[in-house]
Residue frames as qw, qx, qy, qz and C-alpha x, y, z in Angstrom:
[[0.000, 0.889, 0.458, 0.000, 0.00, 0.00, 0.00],
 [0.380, 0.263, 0.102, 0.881, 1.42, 3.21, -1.03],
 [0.162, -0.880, -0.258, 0.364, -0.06, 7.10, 0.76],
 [0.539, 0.401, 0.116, 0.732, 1.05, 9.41, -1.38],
 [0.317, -0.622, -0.457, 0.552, 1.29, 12.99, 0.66],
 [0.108, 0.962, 0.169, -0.183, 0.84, 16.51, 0.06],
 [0.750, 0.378, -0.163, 0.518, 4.16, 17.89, -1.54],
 [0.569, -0.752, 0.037, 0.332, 6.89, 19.82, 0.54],
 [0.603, 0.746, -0.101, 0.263, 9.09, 22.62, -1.20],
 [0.699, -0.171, -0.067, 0.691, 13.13, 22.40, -1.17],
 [0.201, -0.851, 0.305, 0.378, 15.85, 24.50, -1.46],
 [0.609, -0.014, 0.664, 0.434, 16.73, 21.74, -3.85],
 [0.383, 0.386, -0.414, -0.730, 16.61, 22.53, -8.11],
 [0.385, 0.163, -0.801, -0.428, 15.57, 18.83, -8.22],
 [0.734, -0.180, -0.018, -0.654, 12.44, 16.99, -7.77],
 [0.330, 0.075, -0.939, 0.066, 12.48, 13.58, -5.91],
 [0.721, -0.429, -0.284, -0.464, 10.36, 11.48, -4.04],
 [0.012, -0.367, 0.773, -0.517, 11.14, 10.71, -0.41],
 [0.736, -0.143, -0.603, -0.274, 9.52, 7.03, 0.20],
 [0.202, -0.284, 0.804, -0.482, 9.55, 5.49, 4.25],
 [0.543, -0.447, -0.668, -0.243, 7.66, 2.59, 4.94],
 [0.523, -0.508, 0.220, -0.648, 5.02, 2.83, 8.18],
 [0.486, -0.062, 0.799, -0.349, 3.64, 0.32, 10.21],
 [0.762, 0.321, 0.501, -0.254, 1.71, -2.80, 8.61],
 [0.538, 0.047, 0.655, 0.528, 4.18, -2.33, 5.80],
 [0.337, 0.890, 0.299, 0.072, 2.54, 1.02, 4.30],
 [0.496, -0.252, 0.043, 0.830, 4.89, 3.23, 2.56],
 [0.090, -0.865, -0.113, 0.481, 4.59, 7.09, 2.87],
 [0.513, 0.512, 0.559, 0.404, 5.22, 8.79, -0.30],
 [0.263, -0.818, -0.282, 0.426, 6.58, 12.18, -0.09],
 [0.453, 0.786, 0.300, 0.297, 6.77, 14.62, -2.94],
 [0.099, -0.862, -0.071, 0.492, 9.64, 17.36, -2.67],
 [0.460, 0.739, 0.380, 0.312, 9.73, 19.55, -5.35],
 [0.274, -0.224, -0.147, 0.924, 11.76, 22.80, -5.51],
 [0.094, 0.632, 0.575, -0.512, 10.14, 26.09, -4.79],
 [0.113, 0.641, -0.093, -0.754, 8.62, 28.55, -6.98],
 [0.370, -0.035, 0.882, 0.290, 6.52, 26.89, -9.33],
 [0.337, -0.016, -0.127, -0.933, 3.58, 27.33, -10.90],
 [0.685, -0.030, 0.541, -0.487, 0.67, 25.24, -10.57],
 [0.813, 0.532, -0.168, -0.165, 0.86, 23.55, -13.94],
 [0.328, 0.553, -0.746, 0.173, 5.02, 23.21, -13.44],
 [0.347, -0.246, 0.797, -0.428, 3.99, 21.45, -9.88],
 [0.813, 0.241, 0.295, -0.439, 1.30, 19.28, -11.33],
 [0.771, 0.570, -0.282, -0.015, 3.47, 17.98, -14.43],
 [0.016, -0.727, 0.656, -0.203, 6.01, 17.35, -11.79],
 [0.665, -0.076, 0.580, -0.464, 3.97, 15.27, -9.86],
 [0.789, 0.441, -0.026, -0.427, 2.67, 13.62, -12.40],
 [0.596, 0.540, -0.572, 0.161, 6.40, 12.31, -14.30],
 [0.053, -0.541, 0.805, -0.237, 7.41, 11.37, -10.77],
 [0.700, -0.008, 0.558, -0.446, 4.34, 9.26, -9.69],
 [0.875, 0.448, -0.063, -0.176, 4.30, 7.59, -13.22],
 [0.524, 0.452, -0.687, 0.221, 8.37, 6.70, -13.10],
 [0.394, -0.312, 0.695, -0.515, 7.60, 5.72, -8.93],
 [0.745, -0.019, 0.432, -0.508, 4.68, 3.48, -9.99],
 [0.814, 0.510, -0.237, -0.148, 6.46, 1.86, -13.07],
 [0.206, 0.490, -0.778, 0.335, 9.74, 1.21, -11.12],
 [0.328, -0.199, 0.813, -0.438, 7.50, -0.80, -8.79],
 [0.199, 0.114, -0.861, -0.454, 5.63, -2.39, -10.94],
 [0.270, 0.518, 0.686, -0.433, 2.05, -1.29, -10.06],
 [0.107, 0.089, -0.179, -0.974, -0.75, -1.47, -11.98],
 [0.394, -0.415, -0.702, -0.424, -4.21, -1.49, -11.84],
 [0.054, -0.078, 0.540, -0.836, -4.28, -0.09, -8.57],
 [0.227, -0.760, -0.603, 0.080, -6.99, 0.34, -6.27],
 [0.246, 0.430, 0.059, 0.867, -6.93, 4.32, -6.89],
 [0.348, -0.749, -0.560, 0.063, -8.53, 5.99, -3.43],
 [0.109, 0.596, 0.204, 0.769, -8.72, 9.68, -3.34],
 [0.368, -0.426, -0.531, 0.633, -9.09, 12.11, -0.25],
 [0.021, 0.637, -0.066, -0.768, -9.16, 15.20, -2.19],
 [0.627, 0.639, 0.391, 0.214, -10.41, 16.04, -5.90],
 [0.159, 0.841, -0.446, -0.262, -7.44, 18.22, -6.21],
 [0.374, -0.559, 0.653, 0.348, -5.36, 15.43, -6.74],
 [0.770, 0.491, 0.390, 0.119, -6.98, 14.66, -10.04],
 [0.081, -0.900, 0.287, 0.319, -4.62, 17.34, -10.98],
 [0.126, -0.692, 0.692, 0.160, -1.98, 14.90, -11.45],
 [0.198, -0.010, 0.977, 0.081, -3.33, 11.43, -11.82],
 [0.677, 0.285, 0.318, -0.599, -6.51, 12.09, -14.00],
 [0.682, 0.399, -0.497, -0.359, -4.84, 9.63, -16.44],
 [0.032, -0.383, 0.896, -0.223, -4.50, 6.77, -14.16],
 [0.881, -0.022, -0.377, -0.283, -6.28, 3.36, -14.74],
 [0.251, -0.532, 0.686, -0.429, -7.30, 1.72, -11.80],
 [0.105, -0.239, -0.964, 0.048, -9.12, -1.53, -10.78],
 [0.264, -0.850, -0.451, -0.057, -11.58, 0.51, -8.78],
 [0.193, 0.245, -0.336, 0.889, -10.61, 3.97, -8.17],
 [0.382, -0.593, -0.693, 0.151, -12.55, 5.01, -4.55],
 [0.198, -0.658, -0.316, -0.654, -13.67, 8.46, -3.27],
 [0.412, -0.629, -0.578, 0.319, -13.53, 8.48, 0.55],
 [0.092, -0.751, -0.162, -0.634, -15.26, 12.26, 1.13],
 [0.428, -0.071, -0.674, 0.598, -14.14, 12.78, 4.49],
 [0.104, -0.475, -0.100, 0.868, -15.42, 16.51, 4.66],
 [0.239, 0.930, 0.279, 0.012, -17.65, 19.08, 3.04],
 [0.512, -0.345, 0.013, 0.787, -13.90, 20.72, 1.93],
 [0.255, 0.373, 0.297, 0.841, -15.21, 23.15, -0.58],
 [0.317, -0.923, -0.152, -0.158, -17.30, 24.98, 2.92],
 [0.718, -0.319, -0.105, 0.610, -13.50, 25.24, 4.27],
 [0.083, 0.927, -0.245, -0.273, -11.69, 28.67, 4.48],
 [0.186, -0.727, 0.622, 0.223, -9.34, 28.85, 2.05],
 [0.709, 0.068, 0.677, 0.188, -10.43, 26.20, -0.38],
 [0.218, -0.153, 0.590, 0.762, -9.37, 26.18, -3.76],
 [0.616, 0.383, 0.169, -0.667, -12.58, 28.05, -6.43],
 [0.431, 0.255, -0.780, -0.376, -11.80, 24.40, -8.52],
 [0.028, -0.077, 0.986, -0.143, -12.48, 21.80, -5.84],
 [0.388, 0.395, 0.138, -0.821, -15.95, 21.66, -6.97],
 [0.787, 0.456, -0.248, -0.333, -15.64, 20.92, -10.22],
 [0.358, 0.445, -0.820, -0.036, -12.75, 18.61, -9.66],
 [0.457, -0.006, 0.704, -0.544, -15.10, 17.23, -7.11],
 [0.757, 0.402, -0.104, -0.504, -17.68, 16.71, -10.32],
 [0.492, 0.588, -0.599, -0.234, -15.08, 15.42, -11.88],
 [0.041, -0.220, 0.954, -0.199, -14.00, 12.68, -9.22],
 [0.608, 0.053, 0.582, -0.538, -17.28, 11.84, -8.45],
 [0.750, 0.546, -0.303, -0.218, -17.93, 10.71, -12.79],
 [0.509, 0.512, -0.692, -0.002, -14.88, 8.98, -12.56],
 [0.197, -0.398, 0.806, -0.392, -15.47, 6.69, -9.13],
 [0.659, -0.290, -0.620, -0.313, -16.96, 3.76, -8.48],
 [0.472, -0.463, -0.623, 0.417, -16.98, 3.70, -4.66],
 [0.035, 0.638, -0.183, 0.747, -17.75, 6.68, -2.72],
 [0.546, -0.442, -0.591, 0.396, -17.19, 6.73, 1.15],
 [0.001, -0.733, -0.071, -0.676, -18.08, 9.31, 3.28],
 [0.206, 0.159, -0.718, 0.645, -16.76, 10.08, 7.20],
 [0.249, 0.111, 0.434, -0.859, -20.29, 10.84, 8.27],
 [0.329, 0.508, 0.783, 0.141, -24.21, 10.01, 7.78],
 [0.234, 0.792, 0.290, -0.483, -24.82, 13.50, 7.50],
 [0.200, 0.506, -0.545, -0.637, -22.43, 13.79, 4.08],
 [0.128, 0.019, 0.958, 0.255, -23.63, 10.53, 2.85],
 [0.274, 0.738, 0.504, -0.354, -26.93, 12.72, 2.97],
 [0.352, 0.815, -0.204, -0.412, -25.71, 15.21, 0.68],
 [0.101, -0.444, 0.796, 0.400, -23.27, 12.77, -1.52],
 [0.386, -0.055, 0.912, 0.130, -25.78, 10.00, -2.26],
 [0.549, 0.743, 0.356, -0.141, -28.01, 11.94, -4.77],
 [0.196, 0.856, -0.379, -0.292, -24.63, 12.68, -6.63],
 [0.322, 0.345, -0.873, -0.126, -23.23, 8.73, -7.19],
 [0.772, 0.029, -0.375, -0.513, -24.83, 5.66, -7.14],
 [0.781, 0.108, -0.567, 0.239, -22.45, 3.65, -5.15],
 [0.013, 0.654, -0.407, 0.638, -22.44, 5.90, -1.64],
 [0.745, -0.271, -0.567, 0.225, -21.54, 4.31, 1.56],
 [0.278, -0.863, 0.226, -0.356, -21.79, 6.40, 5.02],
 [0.850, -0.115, -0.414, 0.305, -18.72, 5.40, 7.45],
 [0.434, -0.865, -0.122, -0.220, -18.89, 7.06, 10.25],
 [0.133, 0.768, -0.548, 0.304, -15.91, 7.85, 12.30],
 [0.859, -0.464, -0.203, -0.075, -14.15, 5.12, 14.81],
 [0.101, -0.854, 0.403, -0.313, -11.53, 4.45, 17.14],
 [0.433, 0.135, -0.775, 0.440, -8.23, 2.33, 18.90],
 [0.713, -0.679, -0.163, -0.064, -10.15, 1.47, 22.20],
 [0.864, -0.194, -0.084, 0.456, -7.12, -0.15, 23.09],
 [0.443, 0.382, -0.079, 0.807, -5.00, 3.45, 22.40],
 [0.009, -0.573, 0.127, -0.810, -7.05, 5.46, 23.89],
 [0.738, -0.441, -0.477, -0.183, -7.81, 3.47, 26.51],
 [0.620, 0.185, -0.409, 0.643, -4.83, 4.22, 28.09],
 [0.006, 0.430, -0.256, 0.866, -6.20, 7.25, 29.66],
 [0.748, -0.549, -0.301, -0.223, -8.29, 5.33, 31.67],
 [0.720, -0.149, -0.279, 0.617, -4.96, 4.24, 33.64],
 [0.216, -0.968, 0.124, 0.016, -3.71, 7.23, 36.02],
 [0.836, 0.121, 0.213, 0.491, -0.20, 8.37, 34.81],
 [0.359, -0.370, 0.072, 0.854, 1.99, 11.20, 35.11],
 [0.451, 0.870, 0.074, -0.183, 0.81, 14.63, 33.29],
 [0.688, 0.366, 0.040, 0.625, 3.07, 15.68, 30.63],
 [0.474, -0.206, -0.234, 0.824, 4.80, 18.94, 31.58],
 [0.022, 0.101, 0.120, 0.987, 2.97, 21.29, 30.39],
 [0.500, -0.446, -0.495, -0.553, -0.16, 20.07, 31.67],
 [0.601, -0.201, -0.653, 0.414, 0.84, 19.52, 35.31],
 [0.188, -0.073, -0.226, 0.953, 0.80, 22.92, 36.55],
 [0.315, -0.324, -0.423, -0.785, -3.26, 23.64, 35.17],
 [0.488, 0.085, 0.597, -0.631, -5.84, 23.67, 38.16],
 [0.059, -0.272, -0.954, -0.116, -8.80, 21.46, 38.24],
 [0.790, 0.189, 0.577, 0.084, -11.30, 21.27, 37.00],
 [0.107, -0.374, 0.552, 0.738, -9.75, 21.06, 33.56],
 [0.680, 0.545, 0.424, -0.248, -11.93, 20.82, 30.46],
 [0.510, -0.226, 0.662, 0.500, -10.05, 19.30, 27.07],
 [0.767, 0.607, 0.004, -0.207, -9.62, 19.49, 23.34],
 [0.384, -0.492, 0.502, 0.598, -7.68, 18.42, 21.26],
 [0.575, 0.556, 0.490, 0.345, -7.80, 19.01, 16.87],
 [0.182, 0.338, 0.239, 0.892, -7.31, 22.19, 14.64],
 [0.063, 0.765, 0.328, -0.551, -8.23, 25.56, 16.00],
 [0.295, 0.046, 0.510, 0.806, -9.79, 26.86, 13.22],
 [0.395, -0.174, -0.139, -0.891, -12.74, 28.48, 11.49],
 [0.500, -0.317, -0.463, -0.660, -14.67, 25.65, 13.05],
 [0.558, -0.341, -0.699, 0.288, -13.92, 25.83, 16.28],
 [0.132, -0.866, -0.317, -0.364, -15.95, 28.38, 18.22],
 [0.374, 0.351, -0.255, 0.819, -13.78, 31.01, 19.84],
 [0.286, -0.501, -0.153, -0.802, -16.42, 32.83, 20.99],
 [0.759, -0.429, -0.354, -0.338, -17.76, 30.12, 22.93],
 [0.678, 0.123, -0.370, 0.623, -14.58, 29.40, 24.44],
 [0.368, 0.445, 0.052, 0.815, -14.15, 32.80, 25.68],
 [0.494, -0.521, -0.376, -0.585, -17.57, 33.50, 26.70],
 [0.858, -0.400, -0.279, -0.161, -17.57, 30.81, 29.46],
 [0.629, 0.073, -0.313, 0.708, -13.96, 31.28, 30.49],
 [0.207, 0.303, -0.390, 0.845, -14.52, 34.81, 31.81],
 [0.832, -0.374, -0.071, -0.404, -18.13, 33.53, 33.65],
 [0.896, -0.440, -0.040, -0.037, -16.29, 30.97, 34.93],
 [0.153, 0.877, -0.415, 0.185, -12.65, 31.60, 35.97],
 [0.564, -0.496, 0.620, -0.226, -12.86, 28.42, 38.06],
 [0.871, 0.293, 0.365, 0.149, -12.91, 25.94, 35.11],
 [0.192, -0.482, 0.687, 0.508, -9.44, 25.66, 32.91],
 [0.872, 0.410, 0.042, -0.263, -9.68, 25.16, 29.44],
 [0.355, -0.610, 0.558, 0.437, -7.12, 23.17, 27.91],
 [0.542, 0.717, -0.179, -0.400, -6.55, 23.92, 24.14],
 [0.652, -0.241, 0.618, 0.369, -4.25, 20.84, 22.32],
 [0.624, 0.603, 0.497, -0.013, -3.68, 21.85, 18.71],
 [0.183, -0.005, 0.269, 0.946, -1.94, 23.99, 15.73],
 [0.280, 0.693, 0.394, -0.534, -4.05, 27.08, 15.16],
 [0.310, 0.054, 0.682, 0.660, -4.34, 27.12, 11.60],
 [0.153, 0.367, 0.645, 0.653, -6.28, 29.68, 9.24],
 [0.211, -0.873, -0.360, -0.254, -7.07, 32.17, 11.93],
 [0.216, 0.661, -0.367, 0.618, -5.22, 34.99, 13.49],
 [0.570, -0.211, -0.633, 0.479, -3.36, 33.14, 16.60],
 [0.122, 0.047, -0.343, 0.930, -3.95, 37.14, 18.23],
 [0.471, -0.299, -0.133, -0.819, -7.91, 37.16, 17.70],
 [0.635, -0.275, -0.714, 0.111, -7.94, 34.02, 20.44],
 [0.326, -0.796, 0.123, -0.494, -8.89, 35.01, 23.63],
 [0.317, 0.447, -0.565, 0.617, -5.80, 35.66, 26.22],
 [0.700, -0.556, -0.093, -0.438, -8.14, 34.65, 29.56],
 [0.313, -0.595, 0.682, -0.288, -5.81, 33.29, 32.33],
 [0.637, -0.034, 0.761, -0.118, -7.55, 29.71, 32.72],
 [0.819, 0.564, 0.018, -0.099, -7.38, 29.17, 28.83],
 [0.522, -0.536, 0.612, 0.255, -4.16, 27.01, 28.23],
 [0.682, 0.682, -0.183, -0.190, -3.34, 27.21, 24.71],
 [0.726, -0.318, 0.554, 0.257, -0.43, 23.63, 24.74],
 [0.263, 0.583, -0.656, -0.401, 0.36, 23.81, 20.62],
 [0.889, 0.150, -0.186, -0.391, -0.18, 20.56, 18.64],
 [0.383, -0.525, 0.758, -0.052, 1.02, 16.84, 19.58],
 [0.418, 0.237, -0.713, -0.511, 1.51, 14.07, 18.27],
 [0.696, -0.084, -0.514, -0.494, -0.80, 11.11, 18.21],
 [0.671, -0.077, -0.670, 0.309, 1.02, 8.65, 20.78],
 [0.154, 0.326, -0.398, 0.843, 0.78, 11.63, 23.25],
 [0.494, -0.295, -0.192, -0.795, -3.01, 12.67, 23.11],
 [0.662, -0.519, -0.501, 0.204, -4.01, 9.40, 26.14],
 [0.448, -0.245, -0.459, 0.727, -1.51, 11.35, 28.65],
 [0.041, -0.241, -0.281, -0.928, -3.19, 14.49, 27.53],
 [0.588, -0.289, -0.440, -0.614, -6.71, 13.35, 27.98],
 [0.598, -0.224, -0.677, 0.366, -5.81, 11.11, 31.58],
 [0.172, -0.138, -0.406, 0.887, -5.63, 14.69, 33.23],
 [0.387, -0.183, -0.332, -0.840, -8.92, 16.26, 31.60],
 [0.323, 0.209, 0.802, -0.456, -12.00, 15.89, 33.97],
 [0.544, 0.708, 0.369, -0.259, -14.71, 16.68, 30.90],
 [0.419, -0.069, 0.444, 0.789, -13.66, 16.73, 27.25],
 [0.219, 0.696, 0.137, -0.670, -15.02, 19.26, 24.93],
 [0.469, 0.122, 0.607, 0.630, -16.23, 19.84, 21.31],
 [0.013, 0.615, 0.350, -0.707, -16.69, 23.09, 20.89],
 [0.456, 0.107, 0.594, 0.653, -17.59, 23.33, 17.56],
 [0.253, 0.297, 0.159, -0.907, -19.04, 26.46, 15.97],
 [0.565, 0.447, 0.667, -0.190, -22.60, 25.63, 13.64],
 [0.234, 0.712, -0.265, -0.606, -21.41, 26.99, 10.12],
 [0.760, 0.464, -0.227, -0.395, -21.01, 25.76, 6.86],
 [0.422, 0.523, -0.740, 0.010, -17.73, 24.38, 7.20],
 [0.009, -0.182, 0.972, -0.150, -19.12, 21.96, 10.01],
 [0.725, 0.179, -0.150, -0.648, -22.57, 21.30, 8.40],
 [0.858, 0.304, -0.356, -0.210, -21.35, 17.77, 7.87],
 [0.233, 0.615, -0.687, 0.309, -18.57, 17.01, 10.01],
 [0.912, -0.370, -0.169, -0.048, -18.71, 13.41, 12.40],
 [0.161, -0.783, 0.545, -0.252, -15.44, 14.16, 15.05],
 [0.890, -0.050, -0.450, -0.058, -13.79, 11.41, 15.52],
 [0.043, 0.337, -0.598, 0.726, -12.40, 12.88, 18.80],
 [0.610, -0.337, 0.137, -0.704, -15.76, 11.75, 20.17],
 [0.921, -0.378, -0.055, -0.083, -15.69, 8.18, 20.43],
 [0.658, 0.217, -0.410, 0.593, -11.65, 8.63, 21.44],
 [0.291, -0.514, 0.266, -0.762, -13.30, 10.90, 24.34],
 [0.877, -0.288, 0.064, -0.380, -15.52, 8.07, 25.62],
 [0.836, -0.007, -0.469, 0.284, -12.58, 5.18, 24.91],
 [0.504, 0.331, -0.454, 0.656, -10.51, 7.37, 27.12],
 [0.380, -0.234, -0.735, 0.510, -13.07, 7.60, 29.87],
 [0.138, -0.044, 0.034, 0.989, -13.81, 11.23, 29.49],
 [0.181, 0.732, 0.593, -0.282, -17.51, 12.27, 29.91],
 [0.342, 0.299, 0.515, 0.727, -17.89, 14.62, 26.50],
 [0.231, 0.737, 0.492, -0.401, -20.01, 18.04, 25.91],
 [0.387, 0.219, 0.650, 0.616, -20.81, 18.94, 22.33],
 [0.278, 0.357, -0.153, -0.879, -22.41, 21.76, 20.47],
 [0.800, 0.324, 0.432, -0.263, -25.37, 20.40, 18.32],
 [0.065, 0.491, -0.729, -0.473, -23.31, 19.05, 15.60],
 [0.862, 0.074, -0.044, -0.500, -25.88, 16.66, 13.76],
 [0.763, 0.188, -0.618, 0.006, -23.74, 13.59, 13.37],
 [0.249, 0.102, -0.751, 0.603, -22.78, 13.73, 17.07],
 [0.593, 0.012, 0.308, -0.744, -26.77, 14.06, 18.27],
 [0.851, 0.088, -0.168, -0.489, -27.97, 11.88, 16.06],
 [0.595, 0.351, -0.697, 0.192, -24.82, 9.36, 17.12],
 [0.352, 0.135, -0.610, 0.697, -24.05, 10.31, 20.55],
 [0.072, -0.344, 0.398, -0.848, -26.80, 12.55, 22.40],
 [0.724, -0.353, -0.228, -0.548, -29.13, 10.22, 23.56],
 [0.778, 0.064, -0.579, 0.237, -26.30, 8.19, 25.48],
 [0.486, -0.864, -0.035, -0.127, -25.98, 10.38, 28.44],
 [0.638, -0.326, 0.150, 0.681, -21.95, 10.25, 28.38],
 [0.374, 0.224, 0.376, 0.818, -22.08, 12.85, 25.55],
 [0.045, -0.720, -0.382, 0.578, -24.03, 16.36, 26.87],
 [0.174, 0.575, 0.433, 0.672, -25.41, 18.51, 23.55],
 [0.298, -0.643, -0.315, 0.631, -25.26, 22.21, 24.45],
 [0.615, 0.437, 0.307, 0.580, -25.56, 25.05, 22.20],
 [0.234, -0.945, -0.080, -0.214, -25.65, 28.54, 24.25],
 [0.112, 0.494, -0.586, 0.632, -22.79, 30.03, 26.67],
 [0.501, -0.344, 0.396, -0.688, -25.26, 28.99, 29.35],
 [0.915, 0.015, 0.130, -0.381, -26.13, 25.97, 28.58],
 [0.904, 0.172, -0.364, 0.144, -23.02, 24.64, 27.86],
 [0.104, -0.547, 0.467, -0.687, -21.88, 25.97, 30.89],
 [0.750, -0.251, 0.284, -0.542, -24.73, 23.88, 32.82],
 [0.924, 0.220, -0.259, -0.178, -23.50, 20.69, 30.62],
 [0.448, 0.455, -0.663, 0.391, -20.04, 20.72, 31.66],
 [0.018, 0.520, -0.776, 0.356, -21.05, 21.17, 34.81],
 [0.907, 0.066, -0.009, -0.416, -23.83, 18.09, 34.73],
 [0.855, 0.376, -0.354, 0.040, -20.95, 16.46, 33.27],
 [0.235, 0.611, -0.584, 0.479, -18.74, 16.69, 35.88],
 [0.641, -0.353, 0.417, -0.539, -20.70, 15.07, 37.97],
 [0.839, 0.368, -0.204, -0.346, -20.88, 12.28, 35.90],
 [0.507, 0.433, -0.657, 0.352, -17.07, 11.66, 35.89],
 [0.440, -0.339, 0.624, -0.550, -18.02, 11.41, 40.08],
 [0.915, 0.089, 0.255, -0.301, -19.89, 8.03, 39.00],
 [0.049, -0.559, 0.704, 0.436, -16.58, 6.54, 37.55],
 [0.279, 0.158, 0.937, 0.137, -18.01, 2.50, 36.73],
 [0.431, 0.729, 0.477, -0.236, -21.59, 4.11, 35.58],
 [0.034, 0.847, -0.276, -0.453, -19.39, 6.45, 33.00],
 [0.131, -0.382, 0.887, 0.225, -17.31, 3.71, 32.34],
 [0.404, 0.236, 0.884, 0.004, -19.70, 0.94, 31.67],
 [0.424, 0.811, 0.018, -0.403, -21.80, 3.64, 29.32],
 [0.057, 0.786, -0.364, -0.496, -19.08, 4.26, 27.24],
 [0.235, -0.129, 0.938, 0.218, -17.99, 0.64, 26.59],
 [0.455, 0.540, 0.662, -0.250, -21.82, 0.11, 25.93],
 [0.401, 0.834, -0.113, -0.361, -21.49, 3.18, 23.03],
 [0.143, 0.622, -0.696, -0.330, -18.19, 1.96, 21.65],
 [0.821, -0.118, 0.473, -0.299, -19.13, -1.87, 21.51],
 [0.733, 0.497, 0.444, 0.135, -19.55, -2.46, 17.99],
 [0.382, 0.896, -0.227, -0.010, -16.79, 0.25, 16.79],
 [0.690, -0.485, 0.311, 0.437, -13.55, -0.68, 15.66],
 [0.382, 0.702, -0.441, -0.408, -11.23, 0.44, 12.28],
 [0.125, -0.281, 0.901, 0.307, -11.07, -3.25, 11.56],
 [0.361, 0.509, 0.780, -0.050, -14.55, -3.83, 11.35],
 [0.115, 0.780, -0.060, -0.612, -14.58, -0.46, 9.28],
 [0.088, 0.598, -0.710, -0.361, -12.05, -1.21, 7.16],
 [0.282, 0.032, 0.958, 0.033, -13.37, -5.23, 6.64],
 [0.397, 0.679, 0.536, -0.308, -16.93, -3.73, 5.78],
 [0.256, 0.693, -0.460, -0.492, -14.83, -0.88, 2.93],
 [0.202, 0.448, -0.788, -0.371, -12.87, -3.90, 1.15],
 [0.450, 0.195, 0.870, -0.057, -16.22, -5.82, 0.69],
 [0.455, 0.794, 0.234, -0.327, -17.80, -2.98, -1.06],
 [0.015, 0.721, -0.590, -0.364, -14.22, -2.49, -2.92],
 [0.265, -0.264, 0.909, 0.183, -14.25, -6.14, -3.72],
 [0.471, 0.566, 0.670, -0.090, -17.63, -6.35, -5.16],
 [0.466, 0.810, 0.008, -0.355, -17.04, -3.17, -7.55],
 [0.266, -0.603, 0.656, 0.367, -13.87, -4.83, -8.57]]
């Protein structure tokens, strides 16, 4: 299995591809290209390398699966077995999306035969556009994030934060509500937020600078249990705009594996998933999600009732039963 990644510009005059293998034998694919190109020069780059990469290894017919309809860019002449679609995201409500990904959206969609989507609420809007749509909701490593069940040293920069603490962790961006944040921080001076995340596509100065708001900067994956072990209530503050019209977090069930009693904004895939389970509080006011957290904090005071919930919500999720359920639908269009 090949991942082929965003490119990354040198200092270099010469284009190569920088290959590592992962775990399970997946290798990572990394375009770098020198800078100052144009979009055409970077596309025709791509293109000559991925065709001399995939002929030196002696692939074809792929199974061609797509993340983005930009990257038709480069590989709209590639014959696959089955080329797949997985639509994570509504990306063309994103700030800052390209005024093509649209049509190159059109375009993938004409040219798949699978489409997957991360949510039920895109597989609402996707499946009057292809014939072959499958919703697949978000899941999760119990077994990773389980960890934070175990008590276990904070990391350093989280050791020093009064209780109670209230967590995130993903992109601060346009669709995570500032406001709300903010709001409830200077009402309640006795609750700590802690922020885990790169702030990306908003000005890092228009965050608000409140004492018990603990902006930690982004970590990596293997970290995010020790992270979440200290957090008494996790949070998804998400604001209610276009760009998360569609969006199924998949921080939520990695809140609940890790113990964490949850309070959400009305994000439809997390109500219609999560809010009826009583580990996951739906709030959509300053006040009311003010009243959830602290509802929810009680909660975490019932540790085994929490606990036994959660397991009850996560039963039937894993990414192997995810994945097993994809590469039947893959094998039948094949």
């Amino acid at each position: 299995m090949f991942f082929v990644e965003e490119p990354i510009d040198t200092e270099s005059q010469t284009a190569w591809l920088d290959v590592r293998t992962e775990e399970a034998g997946v290798r990572v694919v990394v375009p770098r290209l020198p800078g100052r190109r144009t979009p055409e020069q970077t596309n025709d780059t791509l293109r000559t390398l991925l065709d001399e990469f995939f002929a030196a290894e002696g692939i074809y017919d792929p199974v061609l699966w797509y993340y983005t309809p930009m990257s038709l860019d480069f590989t709209d002449h590639l014959k696959g077995a089955v080329t797949v679609y997985d639509c994570m995201d509504e990306l063309s409500a994103f700030k800052g999306a390209p005024p093509r990904l649209i049509e190159c959206e059109r375009t993938l969609l004409a040219k798949a035969d699978l489409v997957f989507t991360g949510g039920y609420s895109l597989w609402e809007a996707k499946r009057t556009l292809h014939a072959n749509a499958h919703p697949f909701p978000s899941s999760v490593d119990v077994a990773h994030f389980g960890q934070a069940r175990v008590e276990q040293p904070d990391p350093d920069d989280q050791a020093a934060i009064p209780h109670p603490r209230l967590g995130f962790y993903g992109v601060i961006d346009e669709r995570f509500d500032i406001d709300l944040i903010g709001t409830i921080a200077e009402a309640r001076p006795d609750l700590h937020f802690v922020l885990v995340g790169p702030v990306v596509k908003i000005d890092p100065e228009t965050l608000p600078k409140n004492p018990n708001i603990h902006y930690l900067g982004p970590k990596v994956y293997d970290e995010l249990p020790r992270y979440l072990a200290g957090w008494d209530v996790a949070l998804l503050p998400f604001a209610l705009n276009e760009s998360t019209r569609f969006i199924s977090p998949t921080k939520t069930p990695e809140y609940l594996a890790g113990g964490c009693p949850a309070v959400s904004t009305p994000i439809t895939d997390v109500v219609r998933t999560y809010g009826d389970t009583g580990v996951v509080r739906i709030a959509r006011t300053p006040d009311e999600f003010t009243a959830a957290i602290d509802a929810a904090l009680d909660d975490a005071k019932d540790r085994d009732r929490l606990l036994a919930t959660a397991d009850g919500v996560l039963r039937d999720m894993s990414w192997d039963k995810t994945w097993n359920e994809m590469k039947e639908k893959i094998e039948c269009a094949i």
